[in-house]
C-alpha positions in Angstrom: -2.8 -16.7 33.3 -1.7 -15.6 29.7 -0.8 -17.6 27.0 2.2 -16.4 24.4 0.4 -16.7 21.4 2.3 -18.1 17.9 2.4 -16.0 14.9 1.6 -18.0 12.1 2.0 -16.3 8.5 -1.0 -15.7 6.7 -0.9 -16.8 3.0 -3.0 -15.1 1.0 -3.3 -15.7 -2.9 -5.5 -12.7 -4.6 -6.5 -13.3 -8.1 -5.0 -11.5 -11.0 -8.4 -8.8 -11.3 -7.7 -8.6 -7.1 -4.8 -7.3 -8.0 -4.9 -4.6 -9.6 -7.9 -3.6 -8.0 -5.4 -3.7 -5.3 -2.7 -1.8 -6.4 -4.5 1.4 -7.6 -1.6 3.3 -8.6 2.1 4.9 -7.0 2.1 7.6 -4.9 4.8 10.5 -6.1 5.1 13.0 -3.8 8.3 14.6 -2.1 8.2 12.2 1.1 7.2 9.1 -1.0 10.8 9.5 -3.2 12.6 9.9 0.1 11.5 6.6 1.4 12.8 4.9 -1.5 16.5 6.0 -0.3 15.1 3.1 2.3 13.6 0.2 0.0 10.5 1.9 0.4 8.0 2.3 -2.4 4.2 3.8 -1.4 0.7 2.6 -3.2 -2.7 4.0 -3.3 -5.5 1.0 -2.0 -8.6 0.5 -1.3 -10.3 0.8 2.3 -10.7 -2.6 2.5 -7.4 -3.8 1.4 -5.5 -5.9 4.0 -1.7 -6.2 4.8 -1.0 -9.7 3.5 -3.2 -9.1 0.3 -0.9 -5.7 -0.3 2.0 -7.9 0.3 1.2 -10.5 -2.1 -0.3 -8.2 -4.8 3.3 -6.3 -4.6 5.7 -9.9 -4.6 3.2 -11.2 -7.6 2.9 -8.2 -10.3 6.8 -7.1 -9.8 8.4 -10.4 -8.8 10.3 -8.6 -5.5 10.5 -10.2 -2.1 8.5 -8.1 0.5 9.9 -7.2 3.8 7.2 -5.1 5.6 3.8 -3.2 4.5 2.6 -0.4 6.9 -1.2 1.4 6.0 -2.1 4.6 6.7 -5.7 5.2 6.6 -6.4 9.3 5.7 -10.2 10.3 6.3 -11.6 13.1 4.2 -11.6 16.5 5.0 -14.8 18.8 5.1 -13.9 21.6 2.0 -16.3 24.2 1.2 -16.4 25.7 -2.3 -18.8 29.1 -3.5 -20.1 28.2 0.0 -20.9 25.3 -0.7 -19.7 22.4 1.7 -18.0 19.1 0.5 -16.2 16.5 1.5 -13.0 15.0 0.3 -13.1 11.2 -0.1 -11.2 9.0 2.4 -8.4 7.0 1.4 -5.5 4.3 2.2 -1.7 4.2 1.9 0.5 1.5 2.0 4.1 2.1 2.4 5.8 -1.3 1.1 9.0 -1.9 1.9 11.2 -4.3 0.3 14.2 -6.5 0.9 17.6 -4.9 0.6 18.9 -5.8 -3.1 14.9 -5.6 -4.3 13.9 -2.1 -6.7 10.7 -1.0 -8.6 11.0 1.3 -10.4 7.1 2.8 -10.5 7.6 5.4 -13.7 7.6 2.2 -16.3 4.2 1.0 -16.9 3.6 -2.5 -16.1 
């Protein structure tokens, strides 16, 4: 017997250090600017960063209303250099992505 269960939102209030530890800094690269032709802006953050905590962060420092936040998490790759073998650090993504009428522009400082 399965039960439908209820999504309740999560409310998640991280303090003002929280968030910019958070929000680490924009990522500009060729397929970052073409998802902002779709409301979509992309963040650098930390492993241990969660979805509603990205979401809030984002809504709080630029006053926009969030629609959706989707994490990639990128392991690092094994580099070798004069021989000798390395290992690139692993890292997070989150691809926020806001409500139609909402902008950041990420090349102004806060």
């Amino acid at each position: 017997m399965s039960r439908a269960r209820s999504r309740t939102p999560v409310t998640v209030k991280p303090s003002r250090e929280r968030i910019y530890e958070i929000l680490r800094a924009p990522v500009v690269t060729e397929k970052s600017t073409l998802g902002s032709e779709h409301n979509q802006v992309t963040f650098k953050v930390p492993m241990d960063a969660s979805k509603p905590e990205i979401k809030a962060a984002v809504e709080e420092l630029f006053k926009v209303k969030v629609k959706a936040v989707n994490t990639l998490r990128q392991q690092g790759k094994v580099k070798r250099f004069r021989g000798i073998r390395g290992r690139r650090p692993a890292s997070k993504k989150a691809f926020v992505t806001l409500v139609e009428g909402h902008s950041i522009d990420i090349t102004t400082g806060i």
